[in-house]
N, C-alpha and C positions, 0 to 999 in steps of 0.2 A: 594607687597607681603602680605598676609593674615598674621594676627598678632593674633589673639585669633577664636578657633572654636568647639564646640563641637563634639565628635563623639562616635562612638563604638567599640568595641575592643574587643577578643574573644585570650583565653587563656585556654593550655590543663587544666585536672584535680587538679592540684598543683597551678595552677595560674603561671607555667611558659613558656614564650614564645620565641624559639629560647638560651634555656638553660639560660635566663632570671630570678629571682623574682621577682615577683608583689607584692603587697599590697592596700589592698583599702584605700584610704585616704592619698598615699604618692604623692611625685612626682619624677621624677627623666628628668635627662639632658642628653643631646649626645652634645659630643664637637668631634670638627671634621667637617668635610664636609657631605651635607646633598645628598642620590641619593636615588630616588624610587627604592625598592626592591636590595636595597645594603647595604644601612646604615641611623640610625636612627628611631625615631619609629613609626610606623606605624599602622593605624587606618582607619575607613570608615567613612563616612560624615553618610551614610543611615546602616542599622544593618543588611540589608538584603542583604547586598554589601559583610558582614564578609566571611560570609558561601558561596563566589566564590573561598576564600579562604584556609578557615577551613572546617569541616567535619560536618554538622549537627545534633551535637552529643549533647544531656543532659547532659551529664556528662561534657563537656566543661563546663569553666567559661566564661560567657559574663558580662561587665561594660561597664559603661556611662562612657568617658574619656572627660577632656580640652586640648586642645593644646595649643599653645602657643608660643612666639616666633615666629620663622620662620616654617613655614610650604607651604610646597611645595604641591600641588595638583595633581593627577596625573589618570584621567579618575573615578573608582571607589573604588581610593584608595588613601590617602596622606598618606606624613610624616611630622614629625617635631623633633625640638630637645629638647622641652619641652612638657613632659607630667602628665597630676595626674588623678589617678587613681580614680573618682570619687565615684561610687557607686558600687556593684553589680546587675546585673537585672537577676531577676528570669525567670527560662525556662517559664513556664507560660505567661509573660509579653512577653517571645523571641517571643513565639506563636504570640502572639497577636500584635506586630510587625510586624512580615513577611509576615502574611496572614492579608487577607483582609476581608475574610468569619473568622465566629466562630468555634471555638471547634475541631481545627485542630493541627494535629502531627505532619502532613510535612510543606513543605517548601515552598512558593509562590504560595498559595491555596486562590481564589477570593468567592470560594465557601465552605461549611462547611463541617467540622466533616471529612471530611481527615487525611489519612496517609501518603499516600502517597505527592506526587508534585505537584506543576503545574495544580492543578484541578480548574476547573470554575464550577464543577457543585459538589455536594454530595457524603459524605456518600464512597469515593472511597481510596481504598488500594494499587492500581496503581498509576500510574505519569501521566500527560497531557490528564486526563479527562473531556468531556462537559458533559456528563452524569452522573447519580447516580448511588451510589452501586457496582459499579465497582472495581472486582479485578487485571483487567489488564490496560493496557498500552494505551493509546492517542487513549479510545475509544471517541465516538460524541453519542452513544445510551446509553441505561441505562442498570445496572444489568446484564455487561457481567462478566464472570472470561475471557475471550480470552484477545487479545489485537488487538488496531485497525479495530476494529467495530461501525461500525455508527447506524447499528441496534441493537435490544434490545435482551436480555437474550440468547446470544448466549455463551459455551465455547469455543468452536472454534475464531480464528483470522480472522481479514480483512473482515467481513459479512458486507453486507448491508442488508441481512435479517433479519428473527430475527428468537431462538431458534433454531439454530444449534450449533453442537456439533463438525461439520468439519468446515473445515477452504475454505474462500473464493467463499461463497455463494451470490447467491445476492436473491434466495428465502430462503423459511422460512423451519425449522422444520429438515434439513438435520443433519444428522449423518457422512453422504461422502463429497466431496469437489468440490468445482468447480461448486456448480446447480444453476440454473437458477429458474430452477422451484423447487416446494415445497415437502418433504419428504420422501427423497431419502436417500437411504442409500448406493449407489453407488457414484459413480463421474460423473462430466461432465454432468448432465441431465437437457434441454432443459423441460421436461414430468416432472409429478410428481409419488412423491409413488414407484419409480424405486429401485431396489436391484442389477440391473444391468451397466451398465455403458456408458454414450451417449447416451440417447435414448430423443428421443422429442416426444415419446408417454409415454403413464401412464401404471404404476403394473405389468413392464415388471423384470423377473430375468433375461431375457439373455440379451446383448451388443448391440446398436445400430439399436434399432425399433423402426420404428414409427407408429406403432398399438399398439395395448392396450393387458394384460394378457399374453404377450407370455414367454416364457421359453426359446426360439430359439432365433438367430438373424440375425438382417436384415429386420425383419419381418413389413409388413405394415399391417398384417391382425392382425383380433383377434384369441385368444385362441392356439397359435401355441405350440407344444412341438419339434417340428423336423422342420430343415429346408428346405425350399419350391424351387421350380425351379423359375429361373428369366425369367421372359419376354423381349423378344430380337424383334425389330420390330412388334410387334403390334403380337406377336403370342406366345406360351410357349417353350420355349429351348430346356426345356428338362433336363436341366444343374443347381444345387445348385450354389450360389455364388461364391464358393470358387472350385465349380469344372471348372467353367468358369474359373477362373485365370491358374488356372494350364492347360488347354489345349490350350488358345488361348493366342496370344499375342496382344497389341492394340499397332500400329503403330505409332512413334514418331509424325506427322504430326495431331493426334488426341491431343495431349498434346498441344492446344494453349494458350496465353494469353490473358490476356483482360482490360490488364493496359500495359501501354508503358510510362516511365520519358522522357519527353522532357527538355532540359536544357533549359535556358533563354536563350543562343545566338541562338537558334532554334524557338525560339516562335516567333507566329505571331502578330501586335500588335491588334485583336480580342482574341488571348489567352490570351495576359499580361491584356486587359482590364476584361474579365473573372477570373483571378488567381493575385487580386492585391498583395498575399502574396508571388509571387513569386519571389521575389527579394532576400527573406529573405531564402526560402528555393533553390535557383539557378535556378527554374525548378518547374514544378509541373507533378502531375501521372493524364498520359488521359485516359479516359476511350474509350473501343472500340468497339463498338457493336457485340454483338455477330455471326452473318452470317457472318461480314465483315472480324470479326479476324479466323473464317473457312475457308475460303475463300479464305482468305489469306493465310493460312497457307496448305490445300488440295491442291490447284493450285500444288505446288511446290512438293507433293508427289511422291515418287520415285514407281516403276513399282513395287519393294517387299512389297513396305505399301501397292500400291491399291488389289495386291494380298491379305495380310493379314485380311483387311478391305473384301474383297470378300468371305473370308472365315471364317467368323463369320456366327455364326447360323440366319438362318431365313433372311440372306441378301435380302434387299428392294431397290432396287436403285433410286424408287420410295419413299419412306420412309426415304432414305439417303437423298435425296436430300433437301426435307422437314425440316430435322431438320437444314442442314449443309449449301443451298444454292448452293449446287455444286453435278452435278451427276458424280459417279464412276462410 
């Protein structure tokens, strides 16, 4: 059993702890039986082990303690029943204790001039920073106010770009959320410069174009302000997008897959040697060529699908065939 140890000890504003008096320079005993976190007094080997405890607060008192006697060990935290009250240590010095970096106010900072936590990198007011200048939370870039950004000068959260203001960008410069590409003030955009939303073209206000300038949506061309008729088998409909939904219906047997889970008592040993992680996941997802899972799936068409399918605009059975592998 450890006989004599130094440590540290953290006590509210009054210096009392558990309705306790302290004094610097006394000592005091615990008679009785000794249990971690039931009886006796209690102390950390490391200073920065206190505050798993306490409250990381200035205003506490922290001192340099001796133990003594019996003292029990107990992960990041002993007791004993001898203790003196050695010194006071000044917040300043707690700083410079806990952190590893300079000129820091929080708490387990490798890096400087924090306030917050957990910073490796600068200058950061958040917690579990790699980055500088950061007001938020377990960014990896620099100079976000967001939180959990790996890129740089965003407010917005979760960026891997940099300079957005929405949240969950992985290009730069957005305002909306979800973009792929760069300075968008909409959502979801694949395009950049969007005000609209989904679009994988550029400078579009309306929803889900992939042409450039347009106003409308759906749109592959440029410059559109109305929406256009869709092309059905290699010809013009006649019919807006959304008037095709409402007049026609598409046949279940049109709705195929093109991934199928096979379980592992189903795999062949050419699969398991292909998918050696499938042991772990029970199975793996096959993929299925496209004509073949048509094909598969038309064969099987009921007389009201191949109706339905017959009565879609500009029907090509020629043209059907082409896309699908199988003539209606």
């Amino acid at each position: 059993m450890i006989k004599k140890m130094k440590g540290y000890k953290v006590f509210n504003p009054d210096w009392k702890c558990n309705g306790m008096q302290y004094r610097i320079g006394q000592t005091y005993k615990h008679t009785g039986d000794l249990s971690l976190c039931e009886s006796g007094f209690h102390f950390c080997e490391r200073l920065i082990d206190c505050f798993n405890y306490y409250r990381f607060d200035p205003k506490n008192k922290v001192a340099l303690i001796s133990a003594s006697g019996e003292i029990l060990p107990g992960g990041d935290k002993s007791v004993t029943n001898n203790i003196t009250i050695i010194e006071e240590i000044s917040w300043q010095d707690v700083l410079a204790l806990v952190n590893i970096g300079k000129g820091n106010t929080g708490l387990r900072n490798s890096g400087g001039w924090n306030s917050g936590d957990r910073n490796s990198g600068g200058w950061n007011s958040g917690n579990g920073n790699s980055g500088y200048r950061n007001s938020g939370n377990w960014n990896s870039g620099g100079w976000n106010s967001g939180g959990g950004n790996s890129g740089d000068n965003n407010s917005g959260g979760w960026n891997s770009g940099n300079g957005n203001s929405g949240d969950r960008n992985s290009g730069d410069r957005n305002s909306g959320g979800w973009n792929s590409g760069g300075g968008n003030s909409g959502d979801r955009n694949s395009g950049g410069w969007n005000s609209g939303d989904r679009n994988s073209g550029y400078r579009n206000s309306g929803d889900r174009n992939s042409g450039n300038w347009n106003k409308t949506n759906y749109s592959s061309g440029f410059f559109n302000s109305k929406d256009g008729t869709v092309r059905m088998f290699n010809k013009d409909s006649g019919f807006s997008r959304d008037e095709f939904y409402q007049k026609f219906t598409i046949p279940a047997c049109l709705h195929f897959d093109l991934t199928k889970w096979v379980s592992s008592e189903n795999m062949t040993d050419k699969e398991k040697k292909n998918n050696p992680k499938y042991e772990t996941a029970g199975g793996y997802l096959k993929s299925i060529p496209y004509k073949e899972a048509s094909v598969k799936s038309l064969s099987k068409a009921t007389d009201k699908e191949k109706g339905q399918i017959r009565a879609l605009p500009n029907y090509d059975p020629d043209v059907f065939e082409e896309i699908f592998g199988i003539r209606i």
